[in-house]
C-alpha positions as CSV (number, residue, x, y, z in Angstrom):
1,X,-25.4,-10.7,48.4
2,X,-26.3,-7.1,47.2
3,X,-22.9,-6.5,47.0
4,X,-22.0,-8.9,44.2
5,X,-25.1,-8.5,42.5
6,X,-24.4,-4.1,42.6
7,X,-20.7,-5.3,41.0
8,X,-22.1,-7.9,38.4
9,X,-24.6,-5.0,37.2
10,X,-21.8,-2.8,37.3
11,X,-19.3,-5.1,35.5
12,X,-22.2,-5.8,32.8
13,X,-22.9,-2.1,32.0
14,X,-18.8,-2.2,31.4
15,X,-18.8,-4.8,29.2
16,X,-21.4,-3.7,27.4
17,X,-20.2,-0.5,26.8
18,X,-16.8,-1.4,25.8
19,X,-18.3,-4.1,23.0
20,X,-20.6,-0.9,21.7
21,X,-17.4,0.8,21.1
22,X,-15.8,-1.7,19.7
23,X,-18.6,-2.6,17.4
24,X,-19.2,0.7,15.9
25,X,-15.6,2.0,15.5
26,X,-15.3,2.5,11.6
27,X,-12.8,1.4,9.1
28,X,-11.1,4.1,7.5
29,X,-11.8,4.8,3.9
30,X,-11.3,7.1,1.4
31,X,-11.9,7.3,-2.3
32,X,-11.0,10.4,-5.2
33,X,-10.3,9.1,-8.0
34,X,-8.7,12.4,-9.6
35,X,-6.0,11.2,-7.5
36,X,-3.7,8.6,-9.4
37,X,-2.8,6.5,-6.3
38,X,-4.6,3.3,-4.8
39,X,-3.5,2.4,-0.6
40,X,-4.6,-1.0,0.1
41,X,-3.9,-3.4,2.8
42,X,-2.0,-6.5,1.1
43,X,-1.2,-10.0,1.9
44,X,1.8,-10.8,0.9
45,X,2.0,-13.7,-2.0
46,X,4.8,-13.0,-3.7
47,X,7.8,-10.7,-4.2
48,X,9.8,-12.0,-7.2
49,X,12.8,-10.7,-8.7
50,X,13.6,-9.9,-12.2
51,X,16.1,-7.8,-14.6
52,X,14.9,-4.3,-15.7
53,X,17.5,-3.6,-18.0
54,X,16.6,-7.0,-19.7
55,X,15.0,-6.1,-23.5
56,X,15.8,-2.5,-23.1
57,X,16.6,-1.7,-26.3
58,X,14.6,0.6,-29.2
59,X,16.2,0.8,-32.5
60,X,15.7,3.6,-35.1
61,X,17.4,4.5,-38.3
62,X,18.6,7.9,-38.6
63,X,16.4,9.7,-41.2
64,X,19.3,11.5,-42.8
65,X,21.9,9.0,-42.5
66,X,20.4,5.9,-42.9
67,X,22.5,4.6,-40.1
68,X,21.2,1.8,-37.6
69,X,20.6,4.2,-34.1
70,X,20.3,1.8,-31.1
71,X,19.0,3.5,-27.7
72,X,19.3,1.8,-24.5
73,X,17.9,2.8,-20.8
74,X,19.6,1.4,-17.4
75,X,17.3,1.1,-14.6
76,X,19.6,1.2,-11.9
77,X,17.7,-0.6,-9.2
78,X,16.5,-3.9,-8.3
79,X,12.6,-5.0,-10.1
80,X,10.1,-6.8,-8.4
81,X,7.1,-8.5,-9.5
82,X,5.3,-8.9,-6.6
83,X,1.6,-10.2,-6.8
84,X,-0.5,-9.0,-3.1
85,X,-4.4,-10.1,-2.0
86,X,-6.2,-7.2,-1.3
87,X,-8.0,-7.7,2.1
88,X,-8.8,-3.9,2.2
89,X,-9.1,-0.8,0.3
90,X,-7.7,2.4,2.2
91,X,-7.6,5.2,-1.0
92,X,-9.2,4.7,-4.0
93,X,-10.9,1.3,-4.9
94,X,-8.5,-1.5,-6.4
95,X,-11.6,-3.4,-8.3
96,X,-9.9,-6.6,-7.5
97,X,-8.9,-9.5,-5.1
98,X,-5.6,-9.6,-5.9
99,X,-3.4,-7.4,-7.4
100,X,0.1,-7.5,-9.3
101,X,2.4,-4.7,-9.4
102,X,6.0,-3.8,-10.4
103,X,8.6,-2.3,-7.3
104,X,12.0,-0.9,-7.6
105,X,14.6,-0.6,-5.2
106,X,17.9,0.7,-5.4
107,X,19.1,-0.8,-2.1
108,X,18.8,-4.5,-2.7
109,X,15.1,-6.3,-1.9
110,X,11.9,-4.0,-0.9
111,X,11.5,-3.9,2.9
112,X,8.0,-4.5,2.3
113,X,8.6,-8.0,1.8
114,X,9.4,-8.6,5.5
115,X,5.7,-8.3,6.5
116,X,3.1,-10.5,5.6
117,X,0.6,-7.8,5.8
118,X,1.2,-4.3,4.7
119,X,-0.6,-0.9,3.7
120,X,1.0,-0.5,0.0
121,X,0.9,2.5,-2.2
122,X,0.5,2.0,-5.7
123,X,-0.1,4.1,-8.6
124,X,-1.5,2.9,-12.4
125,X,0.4,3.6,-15.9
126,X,-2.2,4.2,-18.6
127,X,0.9,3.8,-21.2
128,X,2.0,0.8,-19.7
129,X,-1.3,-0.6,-18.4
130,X,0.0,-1.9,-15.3
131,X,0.5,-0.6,-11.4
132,X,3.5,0.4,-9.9
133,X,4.6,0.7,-6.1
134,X,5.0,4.2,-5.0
135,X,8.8,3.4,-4.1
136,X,9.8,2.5,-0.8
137,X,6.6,3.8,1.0
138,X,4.8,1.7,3.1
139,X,3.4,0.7,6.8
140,X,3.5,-2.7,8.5
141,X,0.4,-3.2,9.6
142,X,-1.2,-6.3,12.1
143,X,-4.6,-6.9,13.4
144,X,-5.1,-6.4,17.0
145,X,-6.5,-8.1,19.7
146,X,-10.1,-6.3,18.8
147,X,-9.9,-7.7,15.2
148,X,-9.0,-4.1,13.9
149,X,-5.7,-3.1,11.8
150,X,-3.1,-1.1,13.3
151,X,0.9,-0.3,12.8
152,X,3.4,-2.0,14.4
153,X,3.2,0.8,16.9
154,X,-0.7,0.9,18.3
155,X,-1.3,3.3,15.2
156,X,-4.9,4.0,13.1
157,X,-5.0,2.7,9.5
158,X,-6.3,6.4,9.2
159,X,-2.9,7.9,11.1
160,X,-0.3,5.9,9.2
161,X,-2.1,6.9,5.6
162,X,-2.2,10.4,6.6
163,X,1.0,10.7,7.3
164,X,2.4,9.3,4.1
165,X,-0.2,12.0,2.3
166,X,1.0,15.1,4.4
167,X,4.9,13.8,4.0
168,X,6.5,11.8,0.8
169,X,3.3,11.4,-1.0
170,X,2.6,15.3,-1.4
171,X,6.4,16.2,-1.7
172,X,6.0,14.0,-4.5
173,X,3.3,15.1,-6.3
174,X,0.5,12.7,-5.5
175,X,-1.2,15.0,-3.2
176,X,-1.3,19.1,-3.8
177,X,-0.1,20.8,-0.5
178,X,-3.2,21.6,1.1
């Protein structure tokens, strides 16, 4: 009889333990907002398709000549209009529930699409007034057994965005090398 009741107290003092841990593990977070990029964790709504070279046309008339100039830009990749609910902010502080954004892709649809959840990378146009998707960087992401969000791998919300700071994010610009 001592003998289960020395393993139940010890099997209780387990428990325990593990559920403090688990209740007081934090949810990464980070905010700057000199920094011109917002990481979110999105559900996936939708991912719809358009034509960026549709309405690409500015006409001028040449201020000597008088002739009719017309100028024209080719996007050469795929545009997406893809509309995401923001379940939580990672960098920066997307002062919405859902958010709409434009993604590019010169390889056909954005891989992102294949996940129903996802840490995204967006940054905002002042000229244009709208976000756009920091192209072809982002992280599947899942909650786990515990409730918390990790890659597809076992990885830390805080590991897969530090990773895309310290590799295609700074050698892009977003982040000075530090």
């Amino acid at each position: 009889m001592n003998r289960i009741l020395q393993t139940l107290g010890i099997l209780m003092i387990l428990i325990s333990c593990k559920s403090t841990k688990i209740g007081s593990e934090s949810e990464f977070k980070m905010t700057n907002d000199s920094v011109n990029l917002y990481a979110f964790i999105g559900e996936k709504l939708s991912v719809i398709e358009f034509d960026p070279n549709e309405n690409n046309e500015r006409i001028e008339i040449d201020s000597i000549t008088g002739d009719t100039l017309i100028f024209k830009n080719w996007v050469m990749d795929n545009g997406f209009k893809c509309k995401y609910k923001v379940l939580r902010n990672v960098y920066n502080k997307l002062e919405t529930d859902t958010v709409e954004f434009e993604a590019y892709d010169h390889y056909g649809r954005p891989a992102f699409e294949n996940y129903e959840n996802a840490i995204l990378y967006l940054s905002y146009s002042e000229e244009d007034k709208k976000y756009y998707h920091q192209k072809y960087i982002f992280d599947p992401i899942k909650k786990d057994k515990n409730g918390k969000w990790k890659g597809l791998k076992g990885e830390s919300v805080e590991k897969l965005f530090t990773e895309q700071k310290n590799g295609y994010l700074t050698a892009r610009g977003v982040f000075e090398n530090e």
